[in-house]
C-alpha positions as CSV (number, residue, x, y, z in Angstrom):
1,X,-118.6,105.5,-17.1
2,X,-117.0,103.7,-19.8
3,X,-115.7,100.3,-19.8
4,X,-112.7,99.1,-19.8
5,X,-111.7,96.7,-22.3
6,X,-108.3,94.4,-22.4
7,X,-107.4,92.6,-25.4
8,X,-104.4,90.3,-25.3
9,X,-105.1,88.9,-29.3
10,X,-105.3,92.7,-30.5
11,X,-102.6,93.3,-33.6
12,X,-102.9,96.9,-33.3
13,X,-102.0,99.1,-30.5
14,X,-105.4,101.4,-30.0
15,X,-105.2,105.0,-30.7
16,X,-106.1,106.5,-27.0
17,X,-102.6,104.6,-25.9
18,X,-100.8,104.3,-29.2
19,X,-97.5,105.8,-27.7
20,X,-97.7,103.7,-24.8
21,X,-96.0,100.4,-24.9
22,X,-98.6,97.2,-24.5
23,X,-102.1,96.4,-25.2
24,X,-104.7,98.6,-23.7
25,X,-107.7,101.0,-24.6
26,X,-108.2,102.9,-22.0
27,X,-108.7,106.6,-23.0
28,X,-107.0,109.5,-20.1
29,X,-109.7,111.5,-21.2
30,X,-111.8,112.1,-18.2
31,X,-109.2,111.0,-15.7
32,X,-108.1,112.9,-12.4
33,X,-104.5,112.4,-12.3
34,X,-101.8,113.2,-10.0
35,X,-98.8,114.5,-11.8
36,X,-94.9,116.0,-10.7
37,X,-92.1,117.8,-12.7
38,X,-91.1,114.7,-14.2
39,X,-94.9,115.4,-15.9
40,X,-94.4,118.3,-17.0
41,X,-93.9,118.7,-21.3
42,X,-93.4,122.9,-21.3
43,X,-91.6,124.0,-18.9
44,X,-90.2,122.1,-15.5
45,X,-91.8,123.1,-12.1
46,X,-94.6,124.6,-11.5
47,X,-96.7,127.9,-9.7
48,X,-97.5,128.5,-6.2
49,X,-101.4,128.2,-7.1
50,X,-100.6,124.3,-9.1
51,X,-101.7,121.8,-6.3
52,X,-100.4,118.5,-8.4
53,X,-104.0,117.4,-9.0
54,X,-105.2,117.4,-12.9
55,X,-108.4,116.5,-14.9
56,X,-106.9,114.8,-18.3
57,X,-109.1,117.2,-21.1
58,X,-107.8,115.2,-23.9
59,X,-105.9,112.3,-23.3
60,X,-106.0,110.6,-26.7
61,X,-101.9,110.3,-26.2
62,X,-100.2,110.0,-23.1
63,X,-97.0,111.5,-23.9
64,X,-99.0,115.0,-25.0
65,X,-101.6,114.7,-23.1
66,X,-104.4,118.5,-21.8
67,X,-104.7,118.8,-19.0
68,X,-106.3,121.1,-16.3
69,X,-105.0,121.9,-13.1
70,X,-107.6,122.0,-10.2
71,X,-105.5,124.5,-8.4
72,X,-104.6,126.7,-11.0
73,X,-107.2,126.5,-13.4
74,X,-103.9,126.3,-15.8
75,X,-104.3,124.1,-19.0
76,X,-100.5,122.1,-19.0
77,X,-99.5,119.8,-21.6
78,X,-98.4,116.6,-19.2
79,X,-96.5,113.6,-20.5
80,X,-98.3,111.0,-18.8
81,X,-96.7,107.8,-20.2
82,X,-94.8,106.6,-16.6
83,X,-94.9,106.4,-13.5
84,X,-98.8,107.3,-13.8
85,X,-101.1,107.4,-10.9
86,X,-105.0,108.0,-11.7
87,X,-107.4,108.6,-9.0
88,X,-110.8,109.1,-10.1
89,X,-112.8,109.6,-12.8
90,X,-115.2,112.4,-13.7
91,X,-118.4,112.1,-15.4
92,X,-119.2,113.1,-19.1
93,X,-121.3,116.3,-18.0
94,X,-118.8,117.6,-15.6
95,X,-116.2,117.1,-18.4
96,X,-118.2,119.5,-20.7
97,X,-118.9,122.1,-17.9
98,X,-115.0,123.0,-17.4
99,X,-114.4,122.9,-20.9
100,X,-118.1,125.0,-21.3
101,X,-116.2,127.8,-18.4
102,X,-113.1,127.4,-20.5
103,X,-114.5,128.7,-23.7
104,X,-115.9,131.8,-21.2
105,X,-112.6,132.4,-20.0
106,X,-110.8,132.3,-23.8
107,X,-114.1,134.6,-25.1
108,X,-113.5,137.2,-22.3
109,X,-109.6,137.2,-21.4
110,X,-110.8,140.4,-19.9
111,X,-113.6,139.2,-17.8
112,X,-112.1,138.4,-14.5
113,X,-115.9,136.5,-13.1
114,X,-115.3,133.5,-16.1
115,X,-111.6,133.3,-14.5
116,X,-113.0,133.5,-11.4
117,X,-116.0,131.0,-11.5
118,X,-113.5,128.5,-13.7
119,X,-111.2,128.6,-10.2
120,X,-113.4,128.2,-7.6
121,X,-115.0,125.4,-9.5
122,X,-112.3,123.1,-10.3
123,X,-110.7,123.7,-6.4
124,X,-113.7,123.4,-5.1
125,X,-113.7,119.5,-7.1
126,X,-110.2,118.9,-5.8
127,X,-111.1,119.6,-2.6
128,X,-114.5,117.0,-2.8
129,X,-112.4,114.8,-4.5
130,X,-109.5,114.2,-1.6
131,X,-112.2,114.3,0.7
132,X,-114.1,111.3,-0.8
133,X,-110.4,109.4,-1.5
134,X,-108.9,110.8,1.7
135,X,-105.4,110.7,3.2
136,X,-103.1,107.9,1.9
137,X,-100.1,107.5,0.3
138,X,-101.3,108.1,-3.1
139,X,-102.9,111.4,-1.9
140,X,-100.5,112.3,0.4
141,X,-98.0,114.1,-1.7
142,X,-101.3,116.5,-2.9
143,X,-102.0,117.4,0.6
144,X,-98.6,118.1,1.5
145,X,-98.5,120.2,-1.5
146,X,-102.0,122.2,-0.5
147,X,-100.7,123.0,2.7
148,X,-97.1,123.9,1.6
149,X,-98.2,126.5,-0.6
150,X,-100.5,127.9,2.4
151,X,-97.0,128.4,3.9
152,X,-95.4,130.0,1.5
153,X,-98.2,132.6,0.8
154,X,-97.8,133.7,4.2
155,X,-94.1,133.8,4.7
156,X,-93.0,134.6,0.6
157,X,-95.4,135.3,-1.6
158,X,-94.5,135.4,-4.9
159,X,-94.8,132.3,-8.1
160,X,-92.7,130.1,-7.0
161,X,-92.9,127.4,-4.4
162,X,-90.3,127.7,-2.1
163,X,-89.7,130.5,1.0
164,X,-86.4,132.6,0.2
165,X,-84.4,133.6,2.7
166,X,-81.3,136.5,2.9
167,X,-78.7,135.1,4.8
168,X,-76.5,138.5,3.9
169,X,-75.7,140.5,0.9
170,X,-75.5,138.0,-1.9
171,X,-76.7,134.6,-0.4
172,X,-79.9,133.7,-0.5
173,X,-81.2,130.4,0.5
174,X,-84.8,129.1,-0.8
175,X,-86.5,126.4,1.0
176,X,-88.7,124.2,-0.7
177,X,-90.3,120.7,0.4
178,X,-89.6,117.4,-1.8
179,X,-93.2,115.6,-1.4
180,X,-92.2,112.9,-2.5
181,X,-89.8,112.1,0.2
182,X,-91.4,114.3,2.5
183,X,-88.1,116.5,3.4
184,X,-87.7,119.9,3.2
185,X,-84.5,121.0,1.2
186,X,-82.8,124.4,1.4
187,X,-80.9,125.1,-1.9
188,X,-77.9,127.8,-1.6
189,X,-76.3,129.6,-4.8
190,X,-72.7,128.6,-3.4
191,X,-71.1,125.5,-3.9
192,X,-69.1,125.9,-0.5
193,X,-70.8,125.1,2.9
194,X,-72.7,127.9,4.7
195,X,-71.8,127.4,8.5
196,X,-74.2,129.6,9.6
197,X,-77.2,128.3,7.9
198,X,-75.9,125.5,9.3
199,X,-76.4,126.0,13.1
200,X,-79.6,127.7,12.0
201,X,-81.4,124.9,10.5
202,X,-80.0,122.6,13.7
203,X,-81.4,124.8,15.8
204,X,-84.8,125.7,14.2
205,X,-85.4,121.3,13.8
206,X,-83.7,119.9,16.4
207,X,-85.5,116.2,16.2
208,X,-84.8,115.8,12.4
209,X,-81.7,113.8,10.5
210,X,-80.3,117.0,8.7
211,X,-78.1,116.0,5.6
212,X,-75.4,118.5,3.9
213,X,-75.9,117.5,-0.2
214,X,-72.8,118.4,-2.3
215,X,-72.7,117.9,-6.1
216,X,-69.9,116.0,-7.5
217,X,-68.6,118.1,-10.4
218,X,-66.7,121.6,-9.8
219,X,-68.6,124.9,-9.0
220,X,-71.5,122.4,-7.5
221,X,-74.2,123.6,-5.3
222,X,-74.5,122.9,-1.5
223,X,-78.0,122.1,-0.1
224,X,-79.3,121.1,3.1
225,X,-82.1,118.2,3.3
226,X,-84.4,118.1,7.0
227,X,-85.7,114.7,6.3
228,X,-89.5,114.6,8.3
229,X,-91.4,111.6,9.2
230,X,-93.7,110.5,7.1
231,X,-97.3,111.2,8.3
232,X,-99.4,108.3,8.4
233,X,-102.6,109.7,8.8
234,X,-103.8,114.2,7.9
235,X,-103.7,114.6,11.3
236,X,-100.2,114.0,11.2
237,X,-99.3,115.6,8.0
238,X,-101.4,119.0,9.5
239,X,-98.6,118.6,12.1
240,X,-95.3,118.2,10.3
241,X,-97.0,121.4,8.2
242,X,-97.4,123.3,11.6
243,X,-93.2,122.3,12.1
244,X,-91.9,123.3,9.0
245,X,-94.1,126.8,9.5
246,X,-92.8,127.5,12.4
247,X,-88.8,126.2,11.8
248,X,-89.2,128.6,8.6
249,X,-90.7,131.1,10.8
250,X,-87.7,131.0,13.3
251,X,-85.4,131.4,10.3
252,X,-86.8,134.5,8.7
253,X,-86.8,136.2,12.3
254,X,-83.1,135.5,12.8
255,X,-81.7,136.0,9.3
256,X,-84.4,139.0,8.6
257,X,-85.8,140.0,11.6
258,X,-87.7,143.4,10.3
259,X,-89.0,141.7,7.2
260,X,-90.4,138.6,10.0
261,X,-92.1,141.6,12.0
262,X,-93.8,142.9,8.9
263,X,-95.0,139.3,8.1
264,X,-95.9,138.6,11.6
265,X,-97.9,141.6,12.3
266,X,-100.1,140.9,9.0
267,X,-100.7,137.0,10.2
268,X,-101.9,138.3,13.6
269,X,-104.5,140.6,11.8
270,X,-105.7,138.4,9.2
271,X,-104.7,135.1,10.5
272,X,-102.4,132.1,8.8
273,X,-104.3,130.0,5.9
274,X,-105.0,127.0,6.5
275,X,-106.8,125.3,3.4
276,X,-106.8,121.8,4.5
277,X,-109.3,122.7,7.4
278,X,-111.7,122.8,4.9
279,X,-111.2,119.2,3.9
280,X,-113.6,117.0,5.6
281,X,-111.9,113.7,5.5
282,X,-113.1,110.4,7.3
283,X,-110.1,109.5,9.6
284,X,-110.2,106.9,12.6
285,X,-110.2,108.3,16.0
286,X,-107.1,107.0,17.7
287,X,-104.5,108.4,20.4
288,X,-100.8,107.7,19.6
289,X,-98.4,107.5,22.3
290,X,-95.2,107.3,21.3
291,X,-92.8,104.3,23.1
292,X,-89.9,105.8,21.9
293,X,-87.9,108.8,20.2
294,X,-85.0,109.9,18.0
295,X,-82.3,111.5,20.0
296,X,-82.3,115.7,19.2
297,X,-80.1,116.1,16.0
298,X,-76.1,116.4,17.0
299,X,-74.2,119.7,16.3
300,X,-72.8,118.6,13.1
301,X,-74.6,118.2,9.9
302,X,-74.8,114.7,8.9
């Protein structure tokens, strides 16, 4: 690996860095990043296969910098110049291999094995690397991520992350989970309240804080925030996963209850995914017993 070298007498900013402010040569070339919307140069968002974890191709400038998403395989141009976390490094040969099985994927856009043998390896490198790093709060929002998608595959399926939901001709909610703050927020094309939604989402998550979000301005938006517990350990996390599957669950069989039949049949033939089983991460054996509770959520929104 490369060292690192700080220079507080240096009169020139270094190239790798030049559009960051301060003194620094440290190169993103090579770095495994973790990056959000805020990230993002093209275009905001991101699809249901991005997990959130990159490998920086060519990080010469942070503000434009290539990179590679592990759960993808999608090259993104990323403006890494705040608010950046970096969690590993990979080596110089490993570097060259992905861009080596990116040359095979450009030569052949037709030649589904390149795309396919690009894919596996770069997941299959996330999945080592947050198993070496493990479960913490740097990590977390990745995992959450991994096993959100998982969800969403098997209740909506489409490029987006988020579950829609019909609530009746012309209202569709979509439910999508903030990582960040670990809550899971249904958006809603109308800027007046939706009572029944409402009642619903009490219902289906009875021992979270639910919070009606209006926007200021005229003609806002209306969404509803189920604000989780933060998981301190996978263990955890698995389980708030396993909530918000099964409060989604409840709401697609009440709001949609032949298109929750369809899905429900398919998951008892070919089972629900479950991609963070294959993460083998070092975690403490403890038993938690919790002292004391929050009350069930009230009949009114918050």
């Amino acid at each position: 690996m490369e060292g690192t070298t700080f220079s507080p007498h240096s009169a020139a900013r270094p190239e790798a860095m030049a559009d960051v402010p301060g003194v620094c040569e440290l190169p993103l070339t090579r770095a495994v990043v973790h990056y959000r919307d805020l990230h993002e140069v093209d275009s905001p968002g991101g699809r249901i296969q991005d997990i959130g974890l990159a490998l920086v191709l060519e990080g010469r400038f942070a503000s434009s910098a290539e990179a590679l998403d592990l759960g993808s395989s999608t090259v993104k141009l990323l403006d890494l110049s705040s608010e950046l976390v970096v969690l590993d490094w990979v080596y110089e040969p490993t570097l060259k291999h992905i861009n080596r099985l990116l040359t095979e994927r450009a030569r052949g856009a037709e030649d589904v094995d390149a795309a396919g043998r690009l894919g596996a390896y770069s997941f299959q490198m996330a999945l080592s690397l947050l198993g070496r790093l493990g479960y913490g709060p740097l990590t977390r929002p990745t995992f959450l991520r991994i096993g959100f998608r998982d969800i969403c595959r098997d209740l909506d399926f489409h490029e987006g992350t988020s579950v829609r939901i019909v609530l009746g001709e012309h209202r569709v909610a979509r439910a999508h989970l903030d990582y960040d703050s670990n809550s899971l927020v249904f958006s809603t094309p109308s800027p007046e309240p939706d009572a029944s939604l409402e009642a619903a989402v009490l219902e289906v998550f009875p021992r979270s804080d639910v919070m009606r979000i209006s926007e200021a301005h005229s003609g806002g938006s209306v969404c509803y925030q189920v604000r989780l517990l933060f998981p301190a350990s996978l263990a955890e996390a698995r389980g708030e996963l396993l909530t918000i599957r099964r409060g989604l669950g409840a709401l697609l069989a009440r709001f949609e209850p032949e298109r929750f039949k369809g899905i429900e049949q398919h998951l008892t033939t070919f089972g629900s995914r479950d991609t963070l089983s294959q993460l083998r991460v070092r975690e403490r054996r403890t038993k938690t017993e919790a002292l004391q509770t929050r009350h069930a959520a009230s009949d009114t929104v918050h």
